[in-house]
KELO-757318 format. One record per residue (C-alpha): residue in three letters; x, y, z. Coordinates in steps of 0.2 Angstrom, whole numbers, plus 2048, in hexadecimal, padded with zeros to 3 digits. Layout:
ALAXYZ
...
REM end
This chain:
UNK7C27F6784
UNK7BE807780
UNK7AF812786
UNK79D80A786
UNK7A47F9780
UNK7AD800772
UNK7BB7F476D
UNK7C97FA761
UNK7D17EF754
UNK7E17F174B
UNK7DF7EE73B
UNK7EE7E6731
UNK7EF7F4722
UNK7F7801730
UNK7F97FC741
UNK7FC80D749
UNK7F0819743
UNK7E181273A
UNK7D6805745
UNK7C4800743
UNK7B57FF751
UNK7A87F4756
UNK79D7F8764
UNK79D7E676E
UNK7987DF77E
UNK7A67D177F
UNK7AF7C9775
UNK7BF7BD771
UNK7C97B6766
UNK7C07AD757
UNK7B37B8757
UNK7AA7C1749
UNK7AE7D3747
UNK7A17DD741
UNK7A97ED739
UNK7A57FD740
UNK7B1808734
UNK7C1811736
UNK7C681E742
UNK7D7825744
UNK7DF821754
UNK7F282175C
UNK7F2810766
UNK800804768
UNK7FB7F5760
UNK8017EC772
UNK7F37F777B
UNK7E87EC788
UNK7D77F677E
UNK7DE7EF76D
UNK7D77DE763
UNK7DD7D9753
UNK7D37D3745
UNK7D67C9735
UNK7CA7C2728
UNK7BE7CB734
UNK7C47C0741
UNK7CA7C5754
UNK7DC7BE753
UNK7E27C5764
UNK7D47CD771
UNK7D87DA77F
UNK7E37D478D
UNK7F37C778E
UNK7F67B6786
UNK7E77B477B
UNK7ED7B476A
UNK7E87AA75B
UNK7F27A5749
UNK7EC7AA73A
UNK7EF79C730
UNK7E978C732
UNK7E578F744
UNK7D679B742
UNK7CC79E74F
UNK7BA79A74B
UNK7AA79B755
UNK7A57A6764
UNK7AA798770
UNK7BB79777A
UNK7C779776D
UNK7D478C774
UNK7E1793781
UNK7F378F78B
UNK7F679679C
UNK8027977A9
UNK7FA7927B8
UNK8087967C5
UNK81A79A7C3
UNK82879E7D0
UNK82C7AF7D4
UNK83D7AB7D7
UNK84979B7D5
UNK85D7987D8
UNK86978D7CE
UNK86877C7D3
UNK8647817E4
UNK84F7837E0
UNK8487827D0
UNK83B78D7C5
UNK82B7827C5
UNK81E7897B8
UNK80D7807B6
UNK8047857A7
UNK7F577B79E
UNK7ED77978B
UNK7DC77C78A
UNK7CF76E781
UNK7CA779771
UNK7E077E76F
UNK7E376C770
UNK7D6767763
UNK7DB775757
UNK7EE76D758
UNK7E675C754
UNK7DC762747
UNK7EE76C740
UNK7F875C741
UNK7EA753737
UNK7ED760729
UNK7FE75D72A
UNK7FE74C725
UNK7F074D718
UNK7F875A710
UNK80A753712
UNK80F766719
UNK81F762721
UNK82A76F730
UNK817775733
UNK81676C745
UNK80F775756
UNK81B777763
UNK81A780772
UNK829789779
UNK82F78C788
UNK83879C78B
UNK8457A4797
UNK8487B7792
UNK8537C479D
UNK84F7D779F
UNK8597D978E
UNK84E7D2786
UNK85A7C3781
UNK8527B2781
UNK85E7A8789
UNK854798789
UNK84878E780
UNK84377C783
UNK837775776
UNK82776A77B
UNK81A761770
UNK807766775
UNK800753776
UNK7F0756782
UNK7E676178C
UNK7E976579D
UNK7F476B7A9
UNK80776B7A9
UNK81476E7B5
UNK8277727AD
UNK8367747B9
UNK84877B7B3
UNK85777B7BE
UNK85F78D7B8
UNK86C7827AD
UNK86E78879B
UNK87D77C794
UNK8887797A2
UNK8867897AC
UNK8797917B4
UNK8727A27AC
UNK8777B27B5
UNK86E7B57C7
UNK8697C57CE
UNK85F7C97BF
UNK84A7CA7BC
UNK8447BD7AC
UNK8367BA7A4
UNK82E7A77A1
UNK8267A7790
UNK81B799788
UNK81879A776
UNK81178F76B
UNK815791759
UNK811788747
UNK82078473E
UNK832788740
UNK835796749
UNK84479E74D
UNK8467A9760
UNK8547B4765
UNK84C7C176F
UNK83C7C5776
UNK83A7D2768
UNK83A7C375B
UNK8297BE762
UNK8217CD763
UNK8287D174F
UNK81D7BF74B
UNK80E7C6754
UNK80E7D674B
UNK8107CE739
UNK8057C572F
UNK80D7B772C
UNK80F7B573F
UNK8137A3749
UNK80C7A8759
UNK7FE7A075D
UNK7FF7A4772
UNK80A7AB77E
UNK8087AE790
UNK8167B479B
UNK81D7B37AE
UNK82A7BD7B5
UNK8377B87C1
UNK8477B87CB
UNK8567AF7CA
UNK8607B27DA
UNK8737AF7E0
UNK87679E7E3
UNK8817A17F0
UNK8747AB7FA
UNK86A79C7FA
UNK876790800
UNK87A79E80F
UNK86879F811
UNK86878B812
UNK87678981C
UNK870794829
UNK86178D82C
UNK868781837
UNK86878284B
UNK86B796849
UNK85B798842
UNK8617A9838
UNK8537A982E
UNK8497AF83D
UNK8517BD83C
UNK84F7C482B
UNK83E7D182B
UNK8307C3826
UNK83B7B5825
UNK83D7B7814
UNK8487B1807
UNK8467BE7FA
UNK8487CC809
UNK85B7C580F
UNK85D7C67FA
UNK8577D77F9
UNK8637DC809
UNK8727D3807
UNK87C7E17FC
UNK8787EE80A
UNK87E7E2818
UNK88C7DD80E
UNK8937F380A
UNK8957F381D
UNK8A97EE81F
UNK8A67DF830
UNK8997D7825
UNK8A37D6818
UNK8B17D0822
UNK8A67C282B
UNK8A07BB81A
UNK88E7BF819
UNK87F7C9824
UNK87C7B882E
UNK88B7B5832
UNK88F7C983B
UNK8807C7844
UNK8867B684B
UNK8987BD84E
UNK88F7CD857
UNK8817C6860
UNK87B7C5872
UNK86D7C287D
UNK86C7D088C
UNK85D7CF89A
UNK8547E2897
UNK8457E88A5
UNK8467D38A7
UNK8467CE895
UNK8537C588D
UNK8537CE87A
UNK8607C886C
UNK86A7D9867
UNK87A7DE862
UNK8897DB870
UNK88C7EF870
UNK8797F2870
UNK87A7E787F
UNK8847F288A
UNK879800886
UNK8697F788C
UNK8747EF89D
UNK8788028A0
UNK86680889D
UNK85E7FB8A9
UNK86D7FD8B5
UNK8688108B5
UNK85680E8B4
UNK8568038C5
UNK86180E8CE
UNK85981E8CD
UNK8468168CF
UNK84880A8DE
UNK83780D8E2
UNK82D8098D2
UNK8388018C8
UNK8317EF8C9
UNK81D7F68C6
UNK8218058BC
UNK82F8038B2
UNK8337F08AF
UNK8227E88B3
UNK81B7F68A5
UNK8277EF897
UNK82B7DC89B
UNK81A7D5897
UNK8157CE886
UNK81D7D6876
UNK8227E587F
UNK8347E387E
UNK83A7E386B
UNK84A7E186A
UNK84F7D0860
UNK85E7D3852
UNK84E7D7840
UNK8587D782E
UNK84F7E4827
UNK84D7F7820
UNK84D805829
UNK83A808825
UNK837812814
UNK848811810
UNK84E809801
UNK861807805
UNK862809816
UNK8657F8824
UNK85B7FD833
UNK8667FC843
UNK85A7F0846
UNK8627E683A
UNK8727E4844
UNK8697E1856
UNK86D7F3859
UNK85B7FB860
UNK84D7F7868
UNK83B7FA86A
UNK82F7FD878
UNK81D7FB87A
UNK81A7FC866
UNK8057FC868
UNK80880C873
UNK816814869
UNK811812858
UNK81B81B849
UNK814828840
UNK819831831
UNK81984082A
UNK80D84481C
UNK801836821
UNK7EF83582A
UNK7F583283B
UNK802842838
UNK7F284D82F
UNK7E584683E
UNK7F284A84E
UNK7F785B847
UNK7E285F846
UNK7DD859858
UNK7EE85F860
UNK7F686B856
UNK808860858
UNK80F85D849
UNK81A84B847
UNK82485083A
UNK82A860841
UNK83B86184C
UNK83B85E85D
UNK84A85D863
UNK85186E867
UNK86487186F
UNK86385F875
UNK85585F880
UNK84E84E87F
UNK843853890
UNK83B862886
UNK837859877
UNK83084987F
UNK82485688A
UNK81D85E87B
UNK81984D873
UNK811843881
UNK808855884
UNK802850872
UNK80083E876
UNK7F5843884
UNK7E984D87D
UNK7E784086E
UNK7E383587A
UNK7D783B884
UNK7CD840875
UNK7CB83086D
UNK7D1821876
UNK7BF81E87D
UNK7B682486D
UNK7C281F85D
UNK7B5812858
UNK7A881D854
UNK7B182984A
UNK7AE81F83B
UNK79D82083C
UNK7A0833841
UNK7A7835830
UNK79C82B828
UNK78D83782C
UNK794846829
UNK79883F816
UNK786838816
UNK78084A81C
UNK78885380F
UNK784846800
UNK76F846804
UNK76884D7F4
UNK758851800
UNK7578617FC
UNK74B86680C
UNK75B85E815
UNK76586F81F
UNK77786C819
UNK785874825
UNK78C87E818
UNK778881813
UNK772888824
UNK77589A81E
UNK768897811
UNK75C89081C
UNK76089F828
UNK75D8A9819
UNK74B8A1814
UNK7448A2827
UNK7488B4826
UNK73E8B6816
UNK72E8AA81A
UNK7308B482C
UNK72B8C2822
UNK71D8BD818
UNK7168B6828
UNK7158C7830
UNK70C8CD81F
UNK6FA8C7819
UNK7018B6813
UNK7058B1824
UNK6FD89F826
UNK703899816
UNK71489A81C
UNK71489182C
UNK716881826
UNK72588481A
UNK72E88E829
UNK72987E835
UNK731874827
UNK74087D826
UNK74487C83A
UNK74286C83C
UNK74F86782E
UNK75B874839
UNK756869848
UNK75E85B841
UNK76D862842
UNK76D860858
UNK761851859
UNK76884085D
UNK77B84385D
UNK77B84B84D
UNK78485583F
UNK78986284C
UNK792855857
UNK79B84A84A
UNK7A485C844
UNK7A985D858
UNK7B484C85A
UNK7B984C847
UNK7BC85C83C
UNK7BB86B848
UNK7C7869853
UNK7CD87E858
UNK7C6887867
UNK7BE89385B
UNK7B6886850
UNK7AF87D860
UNK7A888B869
UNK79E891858
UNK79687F856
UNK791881868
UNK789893864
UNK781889855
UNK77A87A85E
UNK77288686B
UNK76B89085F
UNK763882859
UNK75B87D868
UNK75588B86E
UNK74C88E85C
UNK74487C85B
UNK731881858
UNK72888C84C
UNK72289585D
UNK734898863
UNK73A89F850
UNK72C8AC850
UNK72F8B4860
UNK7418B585E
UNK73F8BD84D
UNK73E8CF84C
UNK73B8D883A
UNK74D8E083C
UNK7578D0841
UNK7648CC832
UNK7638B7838
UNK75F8AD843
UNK76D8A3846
UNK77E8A6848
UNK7868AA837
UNK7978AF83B
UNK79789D846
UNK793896835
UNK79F89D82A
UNK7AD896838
UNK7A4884838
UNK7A6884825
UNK7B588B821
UNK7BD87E82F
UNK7B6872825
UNK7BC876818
UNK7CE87881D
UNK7CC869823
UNK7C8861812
UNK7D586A809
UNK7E4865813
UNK7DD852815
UNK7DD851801
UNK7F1856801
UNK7F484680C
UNK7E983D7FE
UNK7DD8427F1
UNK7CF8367F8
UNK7CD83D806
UNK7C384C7FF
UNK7B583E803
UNK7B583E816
UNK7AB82D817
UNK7BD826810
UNK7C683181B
UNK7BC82982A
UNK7BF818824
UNK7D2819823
UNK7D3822832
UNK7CC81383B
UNK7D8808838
UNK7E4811842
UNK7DA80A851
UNK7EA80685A
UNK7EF819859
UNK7DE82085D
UNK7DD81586C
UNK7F1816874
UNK7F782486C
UNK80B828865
UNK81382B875
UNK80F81F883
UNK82381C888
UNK82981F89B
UNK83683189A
UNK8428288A6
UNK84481A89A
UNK84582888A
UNK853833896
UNK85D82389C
UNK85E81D888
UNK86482F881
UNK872831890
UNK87B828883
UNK87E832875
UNK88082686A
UNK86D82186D
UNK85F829860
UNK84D828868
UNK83F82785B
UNK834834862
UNK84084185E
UNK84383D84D
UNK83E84E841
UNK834848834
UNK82983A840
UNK82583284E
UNK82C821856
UNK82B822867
UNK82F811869
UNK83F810861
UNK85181086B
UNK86280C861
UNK87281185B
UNK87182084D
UNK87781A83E
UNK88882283D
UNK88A81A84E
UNK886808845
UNK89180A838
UNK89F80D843
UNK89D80084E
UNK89D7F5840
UNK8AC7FB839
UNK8B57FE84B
UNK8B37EA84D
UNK8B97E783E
UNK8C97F0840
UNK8CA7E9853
UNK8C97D784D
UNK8D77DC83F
UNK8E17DE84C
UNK8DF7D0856
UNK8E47C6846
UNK8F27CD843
REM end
């Protein structure tokens, strides 16, 4: 659909460059089309803003699967023309382990225009002119790779279910397909997906409609591991979401790594290299050389803080969800090829409500850097010193806190009237970035009030003060800048000069005898200029995190879902627990990491997993030989 309900047509005589409009509020397959004359354009002819017409008929209307034949099935009418559709369809299936299962239905006005065909049929002894409906399998070459034929005999729904088998073998797995159903007139011969769409484009075209599902056809081994272990073991508790399609999407990774590969499959390492150790008095399911870090840690922990260990240190972390620490078949987080060492029971996680992660180049990292000036995806670990690094980000943490965990509810309403303020088309309303005008017109009507005209001004300079006013009434303007977008010393202490100055020239009375005929404003403008220009600032760099936040309204509303940051802060963790972890070096904490924060993190590096893996697997070579 083009531009105020301009619909583009393809006309048959040249498809590509020559199309024909007709200014529309709706409209379908069957309907008339009302000639609008020829334009030149340069559309594909498979573009969603295209229709076709012939006989000044709508064969095909914007948008998937709704196409008509032109002979002997012409749409007619301005009603529902007759449709198939695929209702559901599996996203993925495996090989005579779990089947694809696609319901799809035939509309009423399709199934009477097949009966009305078939009539002609026979009247007019037209023979090899039947309608058939096809179902379809085609890989991502395009190749169709199966077809099974089915007569349309009545409306309604349908269900159809295919095991993978084509012949006596299953098609190849690991591969994306496509379900198509097509219903065609006569005999029609399909190779490739390509041969359909050459039908469409023709005008002796078969098709009458075609809609289309895409799916997966996985490994059936995978699915018989994933089967199989499902037993008392439970492994698919420990794949990220308990997912199918995740352990699919992993498996190749898991399987690079040399142990794995020598166990037989990701379930069946972890199970080989699995352990449950008792940390801060929780019993977590990790990796057995993860374990005798976490035995050393707690060993350490209690003997160097006898006095507060129980309350401080283990009462703090073995209460609900605390302790993470459970073996999780996943990613390491925005990684594409990278298992986590999570994956292998080889970290663990503390207190994740008061150790959130935070990336860089996002709205937590943009918001921090504003209100503390500490910036997550900078370095921080300098010569070593994990001590030194922790200090400047609890410093951070700190601060963040005690500026909005008792006040990170409102700033969505903050935000929201500062975007509400700027937006008012009032034009007696004093905008921030207008109060320089405003100071500019008080100076002016101030002196035409100490000329003859005196008394006709008054009420225009009363007007304009109490319009300034409304900046330091009632929690206002002023004070949303204060807890959202000023944030420097500078900026601070100029909205301060500003909000006094406003007090202390809240009447027409107070103005006059402040005014003398040489003062150049009446407030503050070099206060103004630093108000604005931090607002602006502000602005500019909020928009390189995402366009949309040039609206601070939206700013305010995506800042409040971070309620959990806003209210615990990034770096709640205890630094005996961070310096006890890091005595091994082997151990990478989270908080230290140089492009974010996750203070809540404790496991092996990832060179440090990949030899232990491999280290295992030559030890047990070994032992077998």
């Amino acid at each position: 659909m083009g531009k105020n309900g301009t619909l583009i047509a393809i006309s048959r005589d040249n498809v590509r460059a020559r199309a024909r409009l007709n200014v529309i509020k709706e409209k379908t397959v069957g309907d008339n089309w009302e000639d609008r004359g020829i334009v030149d354009v340069d559309l594909p002819q498979e573009d969603g803003n295209v229709a076709r017409v012939f006989d000044k008929k709508i064969i095909m209307a914007p948008g998937p699967g709704n196409f008509a034949e032109e002979k002997g099935f012409k749409a007619s009418g301005s009603d529902n023309s007759g449709k198939i559709k695929i209702i559901s369809a599996s996203t993925e299936m495996v090989p005579r382990f779990s089947d694809l299962k696609v319901v799809y239905s035939i509309d009423k006005k399709l199934m009477e225009k097949i009966e009305d065909h078939k009539k002609k049929n026979v009247e007019s002894k037209i023979a090899n002119n039947d309608v058939e409906l096809k179902i379809v399998i085609a890989n991502d070459d395009s190749d169709i790779v199966y077809i099974e034929p089915k007569k349309p005999t009545a409306a309604g729904s349908y269900t159809w279910t295919w095991n993978g088998v084509r012949g006596k073998s299953a098609i190849p797995a690991d591969k994306s397909y496509k379900v198509i159903l097509v219903l065609t007139v006569g005999k029609v011969t399909l190779e490739k997906t390509g041969d359909i769409e050459s039908l469409i484009k023709k005008d002796e075209t078969k098709i009458v409609h075609k809609v289309e599902s895409e799916f997966k056809i996985d490994d059936p081994k995978l699915r018989e591991e994933w089967d199989k272990y499902n037993d008392k073991r439970k492994m698919q508790l420990f794949v990220d979401g308990g997912l199918y399609s995740t352990y699919v999407d992993l498996y190749g990774l898991y399987m690079e790594y040399a142990g794995v590969k020598e166990a037989g499959n990701p379930f069946e390492y972890i199970i080989q290299n699995r352990t449950t150790v008792n940390f801060l008095g929780k019993d977590v399911v990790v990796h057995e050389e993860f374990a005798k870090v976490l035995r050393k840690v707690n060993k350490k922990l209690e003997d160097e803080n006898k006095t507060d260990y129980e309350e401080k240190i283990k009462g703090k972390y073995n209460v609900g969800d605390k302790i993470q620490g459970s073996v999780n078949m996943r990613l390491v987080r925005g990684s594409s090829d990278t298992i986590s060492a999570h994956g292998f029971g080889m970290a663990i996680d503390l207190d994740p409500d008061k150790n959130s992660q935070i990336k860089d180049k996002s709205l937590l990292q943009f918001f921090i850097k504003r209100a503390t000036k500490f910036d997550v995806g900078e370095k921080k670990l300098e010569n070593n010193d994990i001590e030194k690094a922790y200090n400047k980000i609890r410093k951070a943490h700190d601060e963040f806190v005690s500026l909005y965990s008792t006040t990170y509810e409102g700033l969505k309403d903050k935000y929201l009237k500062i975007h509400n303020h700027h937006r008012d088309t009032n034009e007696k309303t004093v905008k921030l970035n207008g109060l320089k005008e405003a100071d500019n017109d008080l100076l002016q009507l101030l002196k035409k009030y100490a000329s003859s005209d005196a008394d006709s001004k008054i009420d225009d300079i009363k007007s304009i003060i109490e319009e300034v006013n409304k900046l330091s009434k009632d929690k206002g303007i002023l004070d949303c800048y204060i807890g959202t977008v000023v944030f420097t010393e500078k900026s601070k202490e100029a909205v301060d000069r500003l909000k006094e100055r406003i007090k202390s020239l809240n009447s027409f009375e107070k103005v006059v005898q402040f005014w003398e005929p040489d003062v150049t404003n009446l407030y503050y403008s070099s206060d103004i200029d630093v108000v604005i220009k931090e607002i602006d600032d502000f602005i500019s760099k909020a928009k390189l995190i995402n366009r949309k936040y040039e609206n601070l309204n939206t700013f305010g509303e995506d800042l409040s879902k971070q309620s959990k940051v806003l209210k615990n802060g990034f770096c709640d963790i205890d630094l005996r627990i961070v310096k006890a972890f890091t005595s091994d070096d082997r151990i990478e904490w989270g908080g230290a990491y140089n492009t974010q924060i996750d203070a809540m993190h404790f496991g092996f590096k990832t060179k440090v997993v990949k030899g232990i893996i491999n280290k295992l697997r030559q030890k047990n070579h070994e032992e077998n030989n």
